[in-house]
C-alpha positions as CSV (number, residue, x, y, z in Angstrom):
1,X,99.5,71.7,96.2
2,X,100.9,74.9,95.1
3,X,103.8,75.5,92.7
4,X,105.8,78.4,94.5
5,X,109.0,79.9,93.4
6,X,110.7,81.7,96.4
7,X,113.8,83.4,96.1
8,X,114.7,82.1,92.5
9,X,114.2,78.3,93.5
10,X,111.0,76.2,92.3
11,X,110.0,74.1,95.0
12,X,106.7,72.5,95.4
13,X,104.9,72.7,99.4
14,X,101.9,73.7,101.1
15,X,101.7,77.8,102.2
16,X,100.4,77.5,105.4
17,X,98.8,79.9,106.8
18,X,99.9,81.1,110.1
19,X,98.2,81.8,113.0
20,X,98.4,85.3,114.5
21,X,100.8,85.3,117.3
22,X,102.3,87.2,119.9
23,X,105.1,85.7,119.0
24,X,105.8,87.0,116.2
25,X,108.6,89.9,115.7
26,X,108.4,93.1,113.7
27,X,111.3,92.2,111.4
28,X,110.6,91.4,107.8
29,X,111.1,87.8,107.3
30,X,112.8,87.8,104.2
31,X,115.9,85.9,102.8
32,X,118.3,86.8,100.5
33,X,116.5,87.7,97.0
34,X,118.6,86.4,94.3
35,X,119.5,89.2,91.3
36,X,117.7,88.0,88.7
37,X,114.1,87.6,90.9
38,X,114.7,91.3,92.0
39,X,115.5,92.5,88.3
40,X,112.6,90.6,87.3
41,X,110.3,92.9,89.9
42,X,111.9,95.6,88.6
43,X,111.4,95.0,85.0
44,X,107.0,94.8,86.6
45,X,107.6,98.2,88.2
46,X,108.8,99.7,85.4
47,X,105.7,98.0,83.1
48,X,103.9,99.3,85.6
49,X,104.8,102.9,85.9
50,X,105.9,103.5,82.9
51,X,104.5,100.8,80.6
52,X,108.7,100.0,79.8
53,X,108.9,103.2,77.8
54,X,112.5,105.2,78.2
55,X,110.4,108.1,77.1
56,X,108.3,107.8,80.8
57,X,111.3,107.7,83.1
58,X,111.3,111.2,83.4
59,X,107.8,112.6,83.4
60,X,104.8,114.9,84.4
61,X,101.2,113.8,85.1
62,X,98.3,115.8,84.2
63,X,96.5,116.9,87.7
64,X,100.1,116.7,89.1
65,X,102.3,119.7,90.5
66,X,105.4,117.6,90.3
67,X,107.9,115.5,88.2
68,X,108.2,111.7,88.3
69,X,111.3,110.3,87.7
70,X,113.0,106.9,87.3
71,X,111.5,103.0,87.1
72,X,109.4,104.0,90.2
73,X,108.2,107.2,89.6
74,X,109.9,109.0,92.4
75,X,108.5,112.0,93.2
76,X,110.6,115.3,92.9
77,X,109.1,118.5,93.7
78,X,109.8,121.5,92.4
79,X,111.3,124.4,95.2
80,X,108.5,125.4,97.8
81,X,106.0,123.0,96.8
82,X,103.8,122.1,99.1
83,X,102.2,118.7,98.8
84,X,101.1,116.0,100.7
85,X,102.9,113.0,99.2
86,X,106.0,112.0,99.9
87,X,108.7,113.2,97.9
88,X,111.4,110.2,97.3
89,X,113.8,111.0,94.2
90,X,116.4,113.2,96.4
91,X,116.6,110.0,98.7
92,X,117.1,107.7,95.3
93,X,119.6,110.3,94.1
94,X,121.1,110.0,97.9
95,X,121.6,106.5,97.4
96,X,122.9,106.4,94.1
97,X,126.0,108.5,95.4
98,X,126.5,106.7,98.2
99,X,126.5,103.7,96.0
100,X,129.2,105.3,93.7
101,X,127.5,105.6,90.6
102,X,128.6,109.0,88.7
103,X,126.2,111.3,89.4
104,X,125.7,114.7,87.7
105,X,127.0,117.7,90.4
106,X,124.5,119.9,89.3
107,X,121.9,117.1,90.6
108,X,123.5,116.1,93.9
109,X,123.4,120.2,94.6
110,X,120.4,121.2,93.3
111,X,117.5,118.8,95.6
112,X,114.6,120.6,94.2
113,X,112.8,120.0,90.6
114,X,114.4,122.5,88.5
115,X,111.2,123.0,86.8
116,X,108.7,124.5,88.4
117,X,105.1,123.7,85.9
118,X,104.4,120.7,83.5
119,X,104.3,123.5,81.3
120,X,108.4,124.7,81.8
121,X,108.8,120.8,82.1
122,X,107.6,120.4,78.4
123,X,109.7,123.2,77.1
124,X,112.9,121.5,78.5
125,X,112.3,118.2,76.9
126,X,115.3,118.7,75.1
127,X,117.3,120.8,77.6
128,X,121.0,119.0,78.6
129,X,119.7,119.2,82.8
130,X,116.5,116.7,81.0
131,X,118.8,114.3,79.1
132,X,121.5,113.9,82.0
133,X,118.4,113.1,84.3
134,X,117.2,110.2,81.7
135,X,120.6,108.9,81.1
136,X,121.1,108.5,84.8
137,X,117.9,106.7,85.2
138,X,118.9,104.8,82.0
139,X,121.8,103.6,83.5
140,X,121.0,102.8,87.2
141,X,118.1,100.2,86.8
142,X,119.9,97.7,89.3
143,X,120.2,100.4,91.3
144,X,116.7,102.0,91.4
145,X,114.8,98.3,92.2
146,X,117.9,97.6,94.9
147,X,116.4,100.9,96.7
148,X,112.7,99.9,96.2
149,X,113.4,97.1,97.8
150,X,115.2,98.5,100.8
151,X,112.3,100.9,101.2
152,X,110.0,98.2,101.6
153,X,112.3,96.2,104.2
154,X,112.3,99.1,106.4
155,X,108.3,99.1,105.9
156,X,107.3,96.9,108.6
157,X,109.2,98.2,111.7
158,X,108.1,102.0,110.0
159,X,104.6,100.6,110.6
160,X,104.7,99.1,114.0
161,X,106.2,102.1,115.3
162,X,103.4,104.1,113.4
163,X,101.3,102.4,115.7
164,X,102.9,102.0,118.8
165,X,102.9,106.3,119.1
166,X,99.8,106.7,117.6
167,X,97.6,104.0,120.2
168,X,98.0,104.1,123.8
169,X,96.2,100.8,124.6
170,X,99.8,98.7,124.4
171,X,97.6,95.9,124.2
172,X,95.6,96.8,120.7
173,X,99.2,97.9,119.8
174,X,100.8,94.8,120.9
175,X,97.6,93.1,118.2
176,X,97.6,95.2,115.8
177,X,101.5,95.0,115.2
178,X,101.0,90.8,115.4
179,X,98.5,90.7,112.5
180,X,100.5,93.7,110.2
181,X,103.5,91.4,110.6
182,X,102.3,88.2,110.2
183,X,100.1,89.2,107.2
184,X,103.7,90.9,105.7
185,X,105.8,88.1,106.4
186,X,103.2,85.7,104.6
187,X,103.2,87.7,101.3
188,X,107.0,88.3,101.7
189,X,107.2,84.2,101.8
190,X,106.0,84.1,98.2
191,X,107.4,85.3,94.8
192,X,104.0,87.1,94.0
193,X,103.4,88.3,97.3
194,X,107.2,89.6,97.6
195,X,106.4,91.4,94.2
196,X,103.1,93.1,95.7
197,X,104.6,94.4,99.0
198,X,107.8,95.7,96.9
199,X,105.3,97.4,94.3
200,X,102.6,98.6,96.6
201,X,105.3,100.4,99.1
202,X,107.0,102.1,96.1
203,X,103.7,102.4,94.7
204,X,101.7,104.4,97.6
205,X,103.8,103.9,100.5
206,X,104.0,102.8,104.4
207,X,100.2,104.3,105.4
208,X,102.5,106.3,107.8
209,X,102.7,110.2,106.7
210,X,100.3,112.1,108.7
211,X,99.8,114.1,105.3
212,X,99.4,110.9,103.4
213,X,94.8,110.9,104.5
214,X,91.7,112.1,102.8
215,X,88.8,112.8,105.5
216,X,91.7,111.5,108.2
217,X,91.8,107.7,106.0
218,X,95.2,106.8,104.6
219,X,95.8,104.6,101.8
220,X,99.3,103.3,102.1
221,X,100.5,99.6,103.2
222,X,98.9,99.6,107.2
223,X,95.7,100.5,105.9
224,X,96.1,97.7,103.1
225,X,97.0,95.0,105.7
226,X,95.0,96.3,108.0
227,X,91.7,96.0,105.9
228,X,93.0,92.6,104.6
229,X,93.0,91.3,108.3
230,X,89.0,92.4,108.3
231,X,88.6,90.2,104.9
232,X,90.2,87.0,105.9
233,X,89.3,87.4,109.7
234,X,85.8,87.2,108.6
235,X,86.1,83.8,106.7
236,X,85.4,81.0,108.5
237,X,88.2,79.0,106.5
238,X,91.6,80.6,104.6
239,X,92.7,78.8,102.0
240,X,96.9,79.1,101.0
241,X,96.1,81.0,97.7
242,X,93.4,83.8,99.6
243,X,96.6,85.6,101.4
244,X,97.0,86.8,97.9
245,X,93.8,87.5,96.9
246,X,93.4,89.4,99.9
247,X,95.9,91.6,99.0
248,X,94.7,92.2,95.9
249,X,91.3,93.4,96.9
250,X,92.1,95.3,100.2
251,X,94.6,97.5,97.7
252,X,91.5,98.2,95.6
253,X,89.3,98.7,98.3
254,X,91.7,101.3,100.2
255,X,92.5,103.2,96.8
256,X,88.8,103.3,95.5
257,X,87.9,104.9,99.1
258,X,91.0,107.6,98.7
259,X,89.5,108.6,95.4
260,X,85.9,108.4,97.5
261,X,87.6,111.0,99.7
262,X,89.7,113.0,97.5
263,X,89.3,116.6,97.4
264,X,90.3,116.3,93.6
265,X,87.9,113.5,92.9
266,X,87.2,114.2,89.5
267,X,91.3,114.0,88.9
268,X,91.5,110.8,90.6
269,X,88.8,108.7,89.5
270,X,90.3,108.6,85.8
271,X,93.5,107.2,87.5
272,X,91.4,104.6,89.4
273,X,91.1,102.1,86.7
274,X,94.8,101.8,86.2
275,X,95.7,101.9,90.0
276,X,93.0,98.9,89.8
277,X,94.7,96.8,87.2
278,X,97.9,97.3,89.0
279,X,96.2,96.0,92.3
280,X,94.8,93.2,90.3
281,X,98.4,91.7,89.0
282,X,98.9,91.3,93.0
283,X,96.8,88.2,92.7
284,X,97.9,86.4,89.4
């Protein structure tokens, strides 16, 4: 018997595992998550990406042509960049004024990075555009987990659409949609599993963006479920903790096979043993 603690209440049942179904609907089945459990996944984002150091909210990675900003890292790219990742902090900044919060004019008008290298990044460490960016991320914490965890509610139907353009046999669409939401529903049932959809979203997104592929492989949330499917499916029993474990290892699995592919390889295998103890927190 497991202990589980969903949506801020301990309770003590069997996970079962459910079988894949046409039934079953591409909506997120997900209740209301209480305040404190979603400031509690936020306080794991911000370990993870910044390791809970104010000094990280706004920052640039080496082997990186753009800033990250906020408890998620949001990517904000500096004007005409041309990258393949998905840039996110003008959507954050988006919500935040549709939210009310007091943003900084000069931030609402300006949408690109003002800072075009690490290296003119560095130099305005101390400039007042710098500080007004940290305060704000300072000060909007609620705020910055609240639209993490929108993003990753809107994940699921992103997906199934992903694959009802990109497949013309409706019938492998009509599978392939069953298992990605069955599988996301499961993990969304459980505090830890709730924690790794929210993280890995944030973290390397839907598996959606036609840019997002090395060698024509993504690495976001579809190719994650979609590889978990081929790890449980092959089992010839599934216990209620393995959904998790799963997880854990298909996220590994599809991020050691971007670096595999990655036309910066060198670059990206030095991040691969921190994207791996990330992955691994998805199972404890």
């Amino acid at each position: 018997m497991l202990t589980i603690r969903r949506f801020g209440l301990s309770i003590f049942m069997f996970l079962t595992f459910i079988p894949l179904s046409a039934h079953s609907q591409a909506t997120p089945a997900i209740s209301n998550i209480s305040k404190s459990q979603l400031a509690s996944i936020g306080d794991k984002i911000y370990q993870n990406e910044t390791g809970s150091n104010p000094e990280y909210l706004v920052a640039w990675n080496d082997g990186e042509s753009f800033a990250s900003v906020g408890i998620g890292h949001f990517i904000w790219f500096p004007e005409g960049l041309q990258s393949p990742f998905t840039e996110t902090f003008p959507q954050l900044v988006e919500y935040l004024v549709a939210q009310g919060v007091d943003v900084p004019q000069w931030l609402i008008e300006a949408k690109d990075c003002p800072w075009e290298t690490k290296a003119d990044f560095i130099n305005a460490k101390r400039s007042d555009r710098m500080q007004d960016v940290k305060a704000l991320m300072l000060s909007t914490f609620e705020h910055q987990i609240a639209f993490i965890h929108q993003r990753m509610q809107a994940a699921l139907p992103k997906m199934v659409e992903h694959l009802d353009q990109k497949q013309a046999d409706k019938t492998q669409v009509a599978e392939q949609s069953t298992i990605i939401t069955t599988y996301f529903n499961q993990l969304a049932a459980t505090e830890l599993g709730l924690y790794s959809l929210i993280d890995y979203v944030n973290f390397k997104g839907e598996g959606t963006a036609a840019s997002e592929r090395y060698e024509n492989q993504g690495w976001g949330l579809l190719q994650v479920l979609q590889t978990m499917h081929s790890n449980l499916s092959s089992k010839e029993s599934v216990q209620p903790t393995d959904i998790h474990v799963a997880f854990s290892d298909a996220c590994i699995y599809v991020l050691s096979r971007r670096v595999n592919n990655s036309p910066q390889q060198e670059v990206e295998q030095k991040w691969l043993a921190g994207w791996t103890r990330r992955c691994q927190t998805y199972a404890q």
